[in-house]
C-alpha positions as CSV (number, residue, x, y, z in Angstrom):
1,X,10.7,3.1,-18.5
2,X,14.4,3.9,-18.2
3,X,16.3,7.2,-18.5
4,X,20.4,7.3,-17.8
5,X,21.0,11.2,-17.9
6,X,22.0,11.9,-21.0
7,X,23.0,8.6,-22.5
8,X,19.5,6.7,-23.2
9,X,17.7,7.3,-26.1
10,X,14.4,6.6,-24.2
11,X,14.3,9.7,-22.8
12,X,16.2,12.4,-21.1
13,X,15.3,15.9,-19.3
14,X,17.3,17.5,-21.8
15,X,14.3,18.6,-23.9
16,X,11.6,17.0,-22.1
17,X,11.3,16.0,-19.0
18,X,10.7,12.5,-17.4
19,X,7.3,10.4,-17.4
20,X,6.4,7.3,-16.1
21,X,3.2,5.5,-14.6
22,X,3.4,3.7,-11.2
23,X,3.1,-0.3,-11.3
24,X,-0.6,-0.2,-11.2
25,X,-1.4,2.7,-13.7
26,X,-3.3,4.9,-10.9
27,X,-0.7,7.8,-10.7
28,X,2.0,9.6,-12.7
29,X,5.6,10.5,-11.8
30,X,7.0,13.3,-13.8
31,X,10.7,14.7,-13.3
32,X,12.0,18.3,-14.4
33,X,14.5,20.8,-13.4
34,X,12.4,21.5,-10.6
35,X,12.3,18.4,-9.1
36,X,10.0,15.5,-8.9
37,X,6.5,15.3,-9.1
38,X,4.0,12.9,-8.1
39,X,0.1,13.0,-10.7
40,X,-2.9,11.3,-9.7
41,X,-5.6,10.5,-12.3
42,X,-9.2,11.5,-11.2
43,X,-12.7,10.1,-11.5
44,X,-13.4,13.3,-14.0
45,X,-10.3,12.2,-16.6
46,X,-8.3,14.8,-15.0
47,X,-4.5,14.9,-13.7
48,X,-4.4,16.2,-10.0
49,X,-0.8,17.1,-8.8
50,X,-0.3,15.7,-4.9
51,X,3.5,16.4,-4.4
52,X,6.1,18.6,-5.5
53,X,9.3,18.3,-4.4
54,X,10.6,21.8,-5.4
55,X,14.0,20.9,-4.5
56,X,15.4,22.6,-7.8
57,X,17.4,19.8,-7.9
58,X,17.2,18.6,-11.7
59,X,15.7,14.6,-11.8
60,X,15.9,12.7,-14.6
61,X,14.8,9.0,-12.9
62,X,11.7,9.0,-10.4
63,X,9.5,5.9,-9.7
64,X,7.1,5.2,-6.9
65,X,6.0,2.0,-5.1
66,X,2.3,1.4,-6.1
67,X,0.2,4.1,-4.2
68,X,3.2,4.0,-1.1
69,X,5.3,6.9,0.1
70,X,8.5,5.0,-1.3
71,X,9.7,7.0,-4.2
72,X,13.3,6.6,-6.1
73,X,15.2,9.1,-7.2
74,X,18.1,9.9,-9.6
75,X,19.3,13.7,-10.5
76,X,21.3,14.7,-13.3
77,X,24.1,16.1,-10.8
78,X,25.1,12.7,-9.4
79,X,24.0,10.4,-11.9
80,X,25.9,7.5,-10.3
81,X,23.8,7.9,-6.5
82,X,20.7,6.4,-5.9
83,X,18.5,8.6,-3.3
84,X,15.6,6.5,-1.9
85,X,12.9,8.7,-0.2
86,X,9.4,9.0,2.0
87,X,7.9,11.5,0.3
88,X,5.2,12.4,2.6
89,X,7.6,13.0,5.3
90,X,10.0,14.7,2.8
91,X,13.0,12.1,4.3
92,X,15.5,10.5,2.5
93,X,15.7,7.1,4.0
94,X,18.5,6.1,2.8
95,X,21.0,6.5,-0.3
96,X,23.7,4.3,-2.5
97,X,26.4,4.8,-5.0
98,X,27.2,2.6,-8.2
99,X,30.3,2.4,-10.2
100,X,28.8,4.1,-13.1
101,X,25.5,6.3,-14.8
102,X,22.0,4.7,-13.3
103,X,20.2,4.3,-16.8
104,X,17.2,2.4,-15.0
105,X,15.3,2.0,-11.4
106,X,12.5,-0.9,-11.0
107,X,10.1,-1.4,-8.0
108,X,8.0,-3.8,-6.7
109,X,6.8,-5.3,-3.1
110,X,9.8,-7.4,-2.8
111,X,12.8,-5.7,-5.0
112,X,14.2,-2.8,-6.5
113,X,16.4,-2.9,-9.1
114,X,19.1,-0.6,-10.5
115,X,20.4,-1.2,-14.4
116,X,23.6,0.4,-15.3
117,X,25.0,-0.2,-18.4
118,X,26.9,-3.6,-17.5
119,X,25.4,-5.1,-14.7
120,X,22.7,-5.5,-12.6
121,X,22.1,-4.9,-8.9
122,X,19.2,-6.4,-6.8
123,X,18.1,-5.1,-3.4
124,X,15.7,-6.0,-0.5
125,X,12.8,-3.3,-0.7
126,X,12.6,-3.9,2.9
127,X,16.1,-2.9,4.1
128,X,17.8,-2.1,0.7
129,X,21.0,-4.2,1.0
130,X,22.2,-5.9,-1.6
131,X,21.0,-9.3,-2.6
132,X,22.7,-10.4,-5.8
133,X,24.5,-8.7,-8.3
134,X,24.5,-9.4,-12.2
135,X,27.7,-8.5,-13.5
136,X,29.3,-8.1,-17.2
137,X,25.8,-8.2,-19.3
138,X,25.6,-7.6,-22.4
139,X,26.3,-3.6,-23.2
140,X,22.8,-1.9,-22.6
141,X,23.2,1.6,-22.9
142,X,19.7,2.5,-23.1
143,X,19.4,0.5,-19.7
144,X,16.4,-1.5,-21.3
145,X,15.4,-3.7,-18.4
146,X,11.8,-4.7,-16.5
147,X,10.7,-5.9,-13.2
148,X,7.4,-8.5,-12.5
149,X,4.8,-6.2,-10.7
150,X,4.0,-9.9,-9.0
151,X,6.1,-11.1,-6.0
152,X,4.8,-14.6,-6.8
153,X,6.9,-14.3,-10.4
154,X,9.5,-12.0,-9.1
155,X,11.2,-11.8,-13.0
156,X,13.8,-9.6,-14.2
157,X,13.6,-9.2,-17.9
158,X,16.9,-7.6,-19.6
159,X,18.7,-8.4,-22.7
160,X,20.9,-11.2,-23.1
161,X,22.3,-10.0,-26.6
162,X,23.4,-6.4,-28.2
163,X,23.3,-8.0,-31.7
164,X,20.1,-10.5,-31.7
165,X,16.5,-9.7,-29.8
166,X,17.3,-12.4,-26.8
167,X,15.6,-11.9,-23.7
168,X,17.6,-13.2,-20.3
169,X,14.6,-13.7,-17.5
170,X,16.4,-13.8,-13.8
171,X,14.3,-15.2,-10.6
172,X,14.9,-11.5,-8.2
173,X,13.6,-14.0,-5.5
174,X,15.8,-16.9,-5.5
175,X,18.4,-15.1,-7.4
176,X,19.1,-17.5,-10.2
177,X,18.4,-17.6,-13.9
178,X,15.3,-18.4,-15.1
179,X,15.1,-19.0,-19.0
180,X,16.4,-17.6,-21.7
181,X,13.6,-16.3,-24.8
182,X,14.9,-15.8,-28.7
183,X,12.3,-12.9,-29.3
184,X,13.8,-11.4,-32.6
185,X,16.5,-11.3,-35.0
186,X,17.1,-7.5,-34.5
187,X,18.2,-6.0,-30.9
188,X,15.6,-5.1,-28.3
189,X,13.9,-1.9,-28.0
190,X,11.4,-2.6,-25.6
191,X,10.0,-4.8,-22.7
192,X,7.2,-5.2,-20.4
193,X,5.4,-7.7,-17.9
194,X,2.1,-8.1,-17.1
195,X,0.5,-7.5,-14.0
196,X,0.6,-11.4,-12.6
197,X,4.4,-12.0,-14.3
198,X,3.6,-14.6,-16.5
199,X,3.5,-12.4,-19.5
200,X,6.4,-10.7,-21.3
201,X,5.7,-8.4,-24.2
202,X,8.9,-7.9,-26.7
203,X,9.5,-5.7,-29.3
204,X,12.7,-5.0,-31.9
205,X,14.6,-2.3,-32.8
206,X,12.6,-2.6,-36.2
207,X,9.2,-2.0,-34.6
208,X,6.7,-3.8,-36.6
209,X,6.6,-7.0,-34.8
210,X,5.4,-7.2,-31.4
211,X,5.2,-10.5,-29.3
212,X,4.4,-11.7,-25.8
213,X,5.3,-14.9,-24.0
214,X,4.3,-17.0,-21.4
215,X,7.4,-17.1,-19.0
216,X,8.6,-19.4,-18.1
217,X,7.4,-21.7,-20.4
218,X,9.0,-19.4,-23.0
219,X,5.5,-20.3,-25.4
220,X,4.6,-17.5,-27.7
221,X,1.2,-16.3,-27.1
222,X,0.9,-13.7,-29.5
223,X,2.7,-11.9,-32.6
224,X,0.7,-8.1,-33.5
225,X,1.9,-6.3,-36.5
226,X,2.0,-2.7,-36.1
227,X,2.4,-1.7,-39.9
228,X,3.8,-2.9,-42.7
229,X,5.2,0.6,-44.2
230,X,8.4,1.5,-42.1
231,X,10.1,0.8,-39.6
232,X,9.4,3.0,-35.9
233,X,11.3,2.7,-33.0
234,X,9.5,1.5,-29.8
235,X,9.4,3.7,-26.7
236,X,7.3,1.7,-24.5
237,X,4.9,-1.2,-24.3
238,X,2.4,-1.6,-20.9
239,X,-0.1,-4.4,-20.1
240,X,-3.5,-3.3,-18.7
241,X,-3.8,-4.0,-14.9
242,X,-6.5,-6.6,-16.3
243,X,-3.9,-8.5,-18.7
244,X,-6.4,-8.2,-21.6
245,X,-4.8,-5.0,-23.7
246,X,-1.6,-4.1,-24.9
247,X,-0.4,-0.5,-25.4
248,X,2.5,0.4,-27.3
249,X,4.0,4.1,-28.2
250,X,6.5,5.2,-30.5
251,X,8.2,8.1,-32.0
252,X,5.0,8.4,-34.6
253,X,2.0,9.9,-33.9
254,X,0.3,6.6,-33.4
255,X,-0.4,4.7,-30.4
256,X,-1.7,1.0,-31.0
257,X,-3.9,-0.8,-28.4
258,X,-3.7,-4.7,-28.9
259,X,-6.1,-7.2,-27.6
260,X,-5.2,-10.1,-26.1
261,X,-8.3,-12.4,-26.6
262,X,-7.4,-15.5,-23.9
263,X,-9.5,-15.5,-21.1
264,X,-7.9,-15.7,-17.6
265,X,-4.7,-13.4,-16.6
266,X,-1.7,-15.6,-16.9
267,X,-3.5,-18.5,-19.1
268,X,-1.1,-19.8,-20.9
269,X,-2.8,-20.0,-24.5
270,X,-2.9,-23.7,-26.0
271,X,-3.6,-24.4,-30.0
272,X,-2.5,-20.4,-30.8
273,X,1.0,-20.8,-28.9
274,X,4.0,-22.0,-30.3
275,X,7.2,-22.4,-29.8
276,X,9.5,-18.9,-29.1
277,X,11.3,-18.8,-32.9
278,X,12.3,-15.8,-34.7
279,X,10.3,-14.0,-37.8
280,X,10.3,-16.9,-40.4
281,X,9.0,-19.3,-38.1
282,X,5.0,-20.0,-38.5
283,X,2.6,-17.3,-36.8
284,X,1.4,-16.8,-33.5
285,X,-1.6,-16.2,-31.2
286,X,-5.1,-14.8,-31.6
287,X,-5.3,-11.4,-33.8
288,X,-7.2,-9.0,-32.3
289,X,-10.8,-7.4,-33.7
290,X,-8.3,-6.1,-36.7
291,X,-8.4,-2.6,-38.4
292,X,-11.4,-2.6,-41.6
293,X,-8.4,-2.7,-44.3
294,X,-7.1,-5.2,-47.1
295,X,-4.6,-6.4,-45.5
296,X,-7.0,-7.9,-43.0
297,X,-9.6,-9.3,-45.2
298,X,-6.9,-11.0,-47.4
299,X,-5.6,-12.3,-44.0
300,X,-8.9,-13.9,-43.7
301,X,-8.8,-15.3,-47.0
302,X,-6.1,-17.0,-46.6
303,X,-5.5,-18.1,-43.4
304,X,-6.9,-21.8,-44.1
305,X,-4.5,-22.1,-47.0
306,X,-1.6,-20.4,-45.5
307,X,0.6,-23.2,-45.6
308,X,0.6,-23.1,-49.4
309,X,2.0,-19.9,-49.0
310,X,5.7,-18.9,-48.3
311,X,6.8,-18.6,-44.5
312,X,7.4,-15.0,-44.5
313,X,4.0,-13.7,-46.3
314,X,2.3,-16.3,-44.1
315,X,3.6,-14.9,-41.1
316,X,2.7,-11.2,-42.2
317,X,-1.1,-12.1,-43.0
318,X,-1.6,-14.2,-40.0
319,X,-0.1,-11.7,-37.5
320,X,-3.0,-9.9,-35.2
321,X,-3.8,-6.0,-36.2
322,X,-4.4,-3.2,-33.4
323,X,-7.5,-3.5,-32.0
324,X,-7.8,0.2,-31.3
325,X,-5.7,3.0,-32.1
326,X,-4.9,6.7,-31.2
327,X,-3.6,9.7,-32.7
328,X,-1.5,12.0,-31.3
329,X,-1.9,16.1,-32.4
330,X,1.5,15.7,-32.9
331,X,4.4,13.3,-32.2
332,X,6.5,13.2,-29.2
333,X,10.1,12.7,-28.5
334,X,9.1,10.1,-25.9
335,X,5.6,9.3,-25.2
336,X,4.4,6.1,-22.1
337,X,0.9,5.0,-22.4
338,X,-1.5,2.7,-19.7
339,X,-4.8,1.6,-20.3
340,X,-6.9,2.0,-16.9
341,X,-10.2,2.2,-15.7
342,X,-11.6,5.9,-15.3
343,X,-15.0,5.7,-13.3
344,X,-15.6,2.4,-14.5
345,X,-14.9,3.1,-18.2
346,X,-11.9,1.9,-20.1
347,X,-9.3,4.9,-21.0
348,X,-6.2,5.4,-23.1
349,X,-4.1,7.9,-21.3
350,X,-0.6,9.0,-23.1
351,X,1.9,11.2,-21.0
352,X,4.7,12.8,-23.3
353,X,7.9,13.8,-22.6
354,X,6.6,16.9,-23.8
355,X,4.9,17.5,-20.6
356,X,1.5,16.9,-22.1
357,X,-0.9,14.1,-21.2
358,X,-3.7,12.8,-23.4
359,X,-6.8,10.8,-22.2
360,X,-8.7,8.9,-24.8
361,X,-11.9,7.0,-24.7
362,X,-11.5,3.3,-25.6
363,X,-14.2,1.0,-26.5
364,X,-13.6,-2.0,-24.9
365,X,-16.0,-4.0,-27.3
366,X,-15.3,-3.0,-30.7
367,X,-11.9,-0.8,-30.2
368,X,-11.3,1.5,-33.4
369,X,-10.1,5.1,-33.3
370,X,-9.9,6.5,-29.6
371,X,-11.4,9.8,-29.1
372,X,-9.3,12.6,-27.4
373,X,-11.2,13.5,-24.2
374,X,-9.0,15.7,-22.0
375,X,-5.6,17.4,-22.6
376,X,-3.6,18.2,-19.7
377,X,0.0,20.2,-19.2
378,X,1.9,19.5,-16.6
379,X,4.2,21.3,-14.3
380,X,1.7,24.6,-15.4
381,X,1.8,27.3,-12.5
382,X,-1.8,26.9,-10.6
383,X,-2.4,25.5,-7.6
384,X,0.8,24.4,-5.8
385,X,1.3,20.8,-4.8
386,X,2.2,20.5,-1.2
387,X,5.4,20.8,-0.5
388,X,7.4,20.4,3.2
389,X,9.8,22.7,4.1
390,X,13.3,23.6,3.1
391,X,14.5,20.4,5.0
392,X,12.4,18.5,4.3
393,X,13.6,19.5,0.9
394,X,17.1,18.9,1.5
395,X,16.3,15.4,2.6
396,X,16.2,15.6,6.4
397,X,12.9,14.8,8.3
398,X,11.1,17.5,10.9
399,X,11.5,15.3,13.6
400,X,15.1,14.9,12.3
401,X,15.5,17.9,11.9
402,X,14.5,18.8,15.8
403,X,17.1,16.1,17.0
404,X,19.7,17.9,14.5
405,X,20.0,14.4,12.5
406,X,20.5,14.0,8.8
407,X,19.9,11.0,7.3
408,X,23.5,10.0,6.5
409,X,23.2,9.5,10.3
410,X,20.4,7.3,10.7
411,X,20.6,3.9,12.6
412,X,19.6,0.8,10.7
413,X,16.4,0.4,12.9
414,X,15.5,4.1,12.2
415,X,16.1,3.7,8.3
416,X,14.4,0.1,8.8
417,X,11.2,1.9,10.2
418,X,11.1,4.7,7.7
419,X,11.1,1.9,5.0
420,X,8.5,0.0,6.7
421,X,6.3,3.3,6.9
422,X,7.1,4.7,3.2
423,X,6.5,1.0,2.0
424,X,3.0,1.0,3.7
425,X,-0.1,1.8,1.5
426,X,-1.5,5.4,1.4
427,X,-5.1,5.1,2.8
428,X,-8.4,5.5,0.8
429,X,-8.7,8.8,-1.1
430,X,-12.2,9.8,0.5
431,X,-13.7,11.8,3.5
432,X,-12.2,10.9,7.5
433,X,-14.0,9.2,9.6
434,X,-14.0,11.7,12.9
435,X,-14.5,8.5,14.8
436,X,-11.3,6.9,13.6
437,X,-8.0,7.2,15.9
438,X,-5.9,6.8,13.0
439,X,-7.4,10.4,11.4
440,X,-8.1,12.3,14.3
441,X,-6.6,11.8,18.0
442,X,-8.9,11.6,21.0
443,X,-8.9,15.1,22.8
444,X,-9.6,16.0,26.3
445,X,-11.5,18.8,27.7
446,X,-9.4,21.6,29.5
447,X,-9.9,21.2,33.1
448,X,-10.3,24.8,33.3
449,X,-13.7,25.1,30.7
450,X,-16.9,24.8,32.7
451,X,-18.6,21.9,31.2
452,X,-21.1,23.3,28.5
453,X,-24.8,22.7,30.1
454,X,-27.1,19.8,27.7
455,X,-29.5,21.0,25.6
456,X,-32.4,20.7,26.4
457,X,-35.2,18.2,24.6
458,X,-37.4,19.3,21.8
459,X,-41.3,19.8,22.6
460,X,-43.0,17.0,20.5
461,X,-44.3,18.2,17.3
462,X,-48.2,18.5,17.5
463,X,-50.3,16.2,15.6
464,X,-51.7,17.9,12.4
């Protein structure tokens, strides 16, 4: 998701505060006035906070590497600087400056990216310089922009048009244009890659059509409807980690969950695709297990005669239906939604700009109405997150801190190792292994201490 303090429409702290799910779906970033905040979901369907920065500095653009220590920050007081930090060491690693407002920040293994409103800039995770910059794009003042997960299909997905729904796709790795996709005849409102990058999920400023592609074949997989009685706008689309659902939010109460029905991740789908055309050409893809409704058993009816039929009311009967659905209490200014595995089960969960997050049950097999498990605030006073001291806070490391070194100081092999360490994975959530060096250091026995005498043996137990 993108926020550009104060001028995207996706979201802002002003009346909310910022949410967004990591690249994987297994933890929740939130930023507020407060700071930035790091959620992890647990086996239980709960939210369990595991950082807070408390720096009172207000943040409206926070993301995080996957499960790593590398989180990116923008605050609303210097909307132009990118601050790039290891969280668990509370050290800013490094930070850089941009001509105008940061509307958008992107991560995977391989690049971050940074969207302002004309242009985009591509850096090395591993030492953050500068690879390529994409200057004069189309004006994109909602920064509306997404990044492959996959290193193998490094993509950069931004639009290509203000005035039509075309979708530019930029290779981050060999920094050179990839393809170009006419999605829809209205302006973009939303974009999202699956998990291997060789699926992109559209979606208009009208909000009834949504489409994904096979990139960079630029074949349309699929075309969902979702409704037919007005016209929403998107705030976010996201793939399951397994590539089979689709989640998308809006400014309704409604959430949709769409099935994709192909088999392997990154298949590309053969008789259903066809070619990438705009809304009068012939439908696309699979429909999902559709809603119980009219509308879908007269799209059965008349699928095999369908080319009798005019292009447009073909297209609308043919088009795939949600495959599940949930209901917010109420609606949200901004809402993101993942679909993730809970304990083995399959959940919705919806975070709101509100500062609320939902977790619904989803039935994997026949889909329908998602029940409303948990609800969760967050940022609630209860038990604090840990937090490092006040410099830590201000950005400075403890060992720093001892050698009386801010980070504006740091040498390129010390900002090169703190990258390398925030970019490493966090270990396994579980109990230490006393046995393990990495957890707990050998120790030696004072010299001093007398050595405690052995214990002596048991008597055997007598034979009953």
């Amino acid at each position: 998701m993108s926020l550009g303090g104060g001028h995207s429409t996706e979201g802002t702290n002003a009346g909310g505060i910022f949410v967004q799910f990591n690249q994987d779906c297994t933890s929740l970033v939130a930023g507020s006035s407060s700071g930035y905040h790091l959620f992890a979901l647990t086996p239980d369907d709960g939210i369990e906070e595991i950082y807070a920065s408390r720096s009172g500095q207000d943040t409206c653009l926070v993301d995080r590497l996957f499960s790593s220590s590398l989180v990116a920050i923008v605050t609303v007081s210097a909307p132009r600087k990118l601050i790039v930090c290891h969280y668990k060491k509370g050290t800013e690693i490094c930070n850089y400056s941009y001509s105008n407002t940061i509307l958008a920040v992107k991560l995977n293994r391989s690049r971050l990216i940074v969207c302002l409103e004309e242009s985009l800039h591509i850096h090395n995770i591993r030492d953050m310089k500068i690879l390529h910059t994409i200057r004069d794009t189309p004006p994109n003042p909602r920064g509306l922009c997404a990044l492959s997960p996959c290193v193998d299909h490094c993509y950069v997905a931004y639009p290509g048009s203000s005035a039509v729904g075309e979708v530019q796709i930029f290779d981050a790795v060999h920094l050179n244009a990839k393809c170009v996709i006419s999605a829809h005849d209205s302006p973009l409102a939303a974009l999202a890659w699956s998990m291997c990058g060789r699926r992109l999920a559209t979606a208009s400023e009208r909000g009834t059509v949504i489409r994904v592609f096979a990139v960079p074949e630029r074949t349309r997989l699929y075309e969902f409807r979702r409704g037919v009685k007005r016209c929403v706008s998107i705030a976010c689309l996201a793939f399951s980690a397994c590539g089979a659902y689709l989640a998308a939010t809006s400014n309704t109460e409604t959430v949709h969950v769409f099935r994709l029905q192909e088999g392997a991740a990154g298949a590309v789908g053969a008789g259903a695709a066809v070619g990438a055309g705009e809304e009068g050409s012939a439908g696309a893809g699979p429909a999902g297990a559709a809603e119980a409704g009219w509308i879908d058993w007269i799209s059965q009816a008349v699928s095999a005669g369908a080319g009798y039929l005019p292009a447009q009311v073909a297209d609308v009967l043919t088009q795939g239906r949600a495959f599940a659905a949930a209901r917010l209490p109420r609606p949200a200014r901004r809402a993101v939604a993942a679909v993730t595995i809970v304990a083995r089960t399959a959940r919705l969960v919806v975070a709101t700009s509100d500062g609320v997050v939902y977790v619904y049950s989803l039935d994997a097999q026949e889909g329908g109405e998602c029940a409303l498990l948990r609800t969760h605030r967050l940022l609630d006073a209860g038990t604090p997150a840990p937090i490092h001291s006040q410099e830590a806070a201000a950005g400075c490391s403890y060992a720093g801190a001892l050698r009386g070194r801010l980070p504006d100081s740091m040498t390129e092999s010390e900002r090169a190792q703190e990258l390398g360490a925030a970019l490493a994975g966090s270990p396994p959530r579980g109990a230490f292994d006393l046995r393990d060096h990495r957890h707990f250091p050998p120790m030696r026995a004072s010299p001093a201490a007398p050595a405690a005498p052995a214990p002596a043996a048991p008597a055997p137990a007598a034979d009953q």
